[in-house]
C-alpha positions as CSV (number, residue, x, y, z in Angstrom):
1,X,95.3,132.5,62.6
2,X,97.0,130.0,65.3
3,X,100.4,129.5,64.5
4,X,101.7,125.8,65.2
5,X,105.1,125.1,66.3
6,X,106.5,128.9,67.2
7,X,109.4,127.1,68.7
8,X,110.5,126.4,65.1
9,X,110.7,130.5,65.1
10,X,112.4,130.5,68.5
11,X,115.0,128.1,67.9
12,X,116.1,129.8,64.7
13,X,116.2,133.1,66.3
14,X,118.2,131.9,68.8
15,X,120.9,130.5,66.5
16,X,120.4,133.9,64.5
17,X,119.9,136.7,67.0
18,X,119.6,139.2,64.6
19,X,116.4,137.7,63.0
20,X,114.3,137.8,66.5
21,X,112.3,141.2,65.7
22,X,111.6,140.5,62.3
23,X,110.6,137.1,63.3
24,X,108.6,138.4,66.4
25,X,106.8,141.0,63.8
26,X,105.8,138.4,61.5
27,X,104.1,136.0,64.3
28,X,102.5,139.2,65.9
29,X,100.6,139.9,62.0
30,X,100.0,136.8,61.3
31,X,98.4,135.8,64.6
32,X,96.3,138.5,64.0
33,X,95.4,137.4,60.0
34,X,92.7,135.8,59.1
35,X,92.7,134.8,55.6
36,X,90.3,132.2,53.7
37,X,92.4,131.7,51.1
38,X,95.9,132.7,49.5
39,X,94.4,135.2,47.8
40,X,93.3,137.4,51.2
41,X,96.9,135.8,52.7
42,X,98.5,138.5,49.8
43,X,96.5,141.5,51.1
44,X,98.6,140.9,54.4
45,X,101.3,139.7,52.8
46,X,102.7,140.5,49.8
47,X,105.4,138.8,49.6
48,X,104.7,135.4,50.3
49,X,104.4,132.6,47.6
50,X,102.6,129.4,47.1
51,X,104.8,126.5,46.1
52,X,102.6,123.5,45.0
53,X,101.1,121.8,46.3
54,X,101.8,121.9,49.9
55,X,103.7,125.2,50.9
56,X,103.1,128.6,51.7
57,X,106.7,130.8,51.7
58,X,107.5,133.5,53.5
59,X,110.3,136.4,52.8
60,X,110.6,138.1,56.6
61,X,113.6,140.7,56.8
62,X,113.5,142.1,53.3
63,X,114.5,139.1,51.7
64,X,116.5,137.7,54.5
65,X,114.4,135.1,56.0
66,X,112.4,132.5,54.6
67,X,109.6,130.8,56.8
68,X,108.4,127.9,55.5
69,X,104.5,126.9,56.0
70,X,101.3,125.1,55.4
71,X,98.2,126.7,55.9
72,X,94.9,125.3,56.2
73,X,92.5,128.2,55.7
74,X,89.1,126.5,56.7
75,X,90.8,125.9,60.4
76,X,92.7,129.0,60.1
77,X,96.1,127.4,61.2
78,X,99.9,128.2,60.0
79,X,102.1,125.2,60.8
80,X,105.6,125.9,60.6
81,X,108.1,124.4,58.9
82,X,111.3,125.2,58.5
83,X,112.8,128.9,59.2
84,X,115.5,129.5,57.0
85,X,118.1,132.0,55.7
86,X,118.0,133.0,52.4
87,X,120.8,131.0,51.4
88,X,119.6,127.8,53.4
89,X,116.5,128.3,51.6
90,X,117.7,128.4,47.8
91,X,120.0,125.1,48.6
92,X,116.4,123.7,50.2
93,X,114.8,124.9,47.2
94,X,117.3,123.3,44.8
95,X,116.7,119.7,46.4
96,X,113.6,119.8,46.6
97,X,113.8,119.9,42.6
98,X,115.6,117.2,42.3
99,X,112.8,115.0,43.8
Protein backbone atom coordinates (compact mmCIF):
# COMPACT_ATOMS: atom_id res chain seq x y z
CA UNK A 1 0.00 0.00 0.00
CA UNK A 2 1.31 3.85 -0.57
CA UNK A 3 1.10 5.66 2.48
CA UNK A 4 -0.05 9.39 2.01
CA UNK A 5 1.22 12.03 4.20
CA UNK A 6 4.24 10.17 6.28
CA UNK A 7 5.09 13.57 7.48
CA UNK A 8 2.09 13.28 9.68
CA UNK A 9 4.26 10.17 11.27
CA UNK A 10 7.46 12.28 11.16
CA UNK A 11 6.22 15.24 12.80
CA UNK A 12 4.72 13.29 15.67
CA UNK A 13 7.80 11.36 16.14
CA UNK A 14 9.65 14.28 16.38
CA UNK A 15 7.53 15.76 19.21
CA UNK A 16 7.56 12.11 20.72
CA UNK A 17 11.05 10.63 20.19
CA UNK A 18 10.39 7.65 21.78
CA UNK A 19 7.54 6.53 19.27
CA UNK A 20 10.04 6.85 16.04
CA UNK A 21 10.74 2.88 15.85
CA UNK A 22 7.40 1.77 16.44
CA UNK A 23 6.29 4.27 14.02
CA UNK A 24 9.07 3.47 11.51
CA UNK A 25 7.93 -0.41 11.92
CA UNK A 26 4.46 0.24 11.21
CA UNK A 27 5.15 2.29 7.81
CA UNK A 28 7.76 -0.42 6.85
CA UNK A 29 4.59 -3.37 7.18
CA UNK A 30 2.24 -1.49 5.89
CA UNK A 31 4.06 -0.25 2.82
CA UNK A 32 4.58 -3.57 2.20
CA UNK A 33 0.51 -4.75 2.78
CA UNK A 34 -1.65 -5.15 0.38
CA UNK A 35 -5.05 -5.74 1.51
CA UNK A 36 -8.46 -5.58 -0.51
CA UNK A 37 -10.49 -5.09 2.23
CA UNK A 38 -10.50 -4.79 6.18
CA UNK A 39 -10.89 -8.10 6.43
CA UNK A 40 -7.17 -9.11 4.85
CA UNK A 41 -6.05 -5.45 6.62
CA UNK A 42 -6.67 -7.86 10.14
CA UNK A 43 -4.37 -10.77 8.89
CA UNK A 44 -1.62 -7.96 9.05
CA UNK A 45 -2.99 -6.30 11.64
CA UNK A 46 -4.66 -7.35 14.31
CA UNK A 47 -5.19 -4.77 16.15
CA UNK A 48 -6.54 -2.24 14.08
CA UNK A 49 -10.35 -1.20 14.07
CA UNK A 50 -12.77 0.23 11.76
CA UNK A 51 -14.69 3.25 13.09
CA UNK A 52 -17.65 4.13 10.71
CA UNK A 53 -17.80 5.20 8.33
CA UNK A 54 -14.69 6.78 7.40
CA UNK A 55 -11.67 5.47 9.64
CA UNK A 56 -9.33 2.84 9.97
CA UNK A 57 -7.43 2.92 13.64
CA UNK A 58 -4.31 1.89 14.46
CA UNK A 59 -2.78 0.76 18.12
CA UNK A 60 1.27 1.00 17.23
CA UNK A 61 3.44 0.52 20.53
CA UNK A 62 1.31 -1.90 22.43
CA UNK A 63 -1.38 0.28 22.95
CA UNK A 64 0.66 3.44 23.01
CA UNK A 65 -0.04 4.99 19.71
CA UNK A 66 -2.99 5.52 17.75
CA UNK A 67 -2.66 6.23 13.95
CA UNK A 68 -5.50 7.43 12.50
CA UNK A 69 -6.42 6.54 8.66
CA UNK A 70 -8.51 6.11 5.69
CA UNK A 71 -7.95 3.50 3.34
CA UNK A 72 -9.14 3.10 0.02
CA UNK A 73 -8.51 -0.66 -0.82
CA UNK A 74 -9.34 -0.64 -4.70
CA UNK A 75 -6.22 2.14 -5.04
CA UNK A 76 -4.44 0.57 -2.26
CA UNK A 77 -3.64 3.88 -0.44
CA UNK A 78 -3.42 4.71 3.54
CA UNK A 79 -3.92 8.44 4.05
CA UNK A 80 -2.97 9.49 7.33
CA UNK A 81 -4.63 11.37 9.71
CA UNK A 82 -3.78 12.14 12.82
CA UNK A 83 -1.01 10.20 14.98
CA UNK A 84 -1.97 10.30 18.37
CA UNK A 85 -1.09 9.16 21.97
CA UNK A 86 -3.27 7.08 23.57
CA UNK A 87 -4.60 9.71 25.75
CA UNK A 88 -4.87 12.36 22.83
CA UNK A 89 -6.76 9.72 21.17
CA UNK A 90 -9.55 8.83 23.83
CA UNK A 91 -10.19 12.84 24.30
CA UNK A 92 -10.34 12.69 20.13
CA UNK A 93 -12.50 9.87 20.53
CA UNK A 94 -14.83 11.41 23.10
CA UNK A 95 -15.59 14.59 20.78
CA UNK A 96 -15.96 13.03 18.08
CA UNK A 97 -19.19 11.54 19.97
CA UNK A 98 -20.48 14.43 20.74
CA UNK A 99 -20.97 15.33 17.01
Amino acid sequence: MRIISRSALVDFWNIHPEAKDKLEAWYRTCKTCSAGSFHELKQTFQTADYVPKLFTVFDVGGNDYRIVTVIHYDKQRVFVREVFTHTQYDRWTKQNRRK
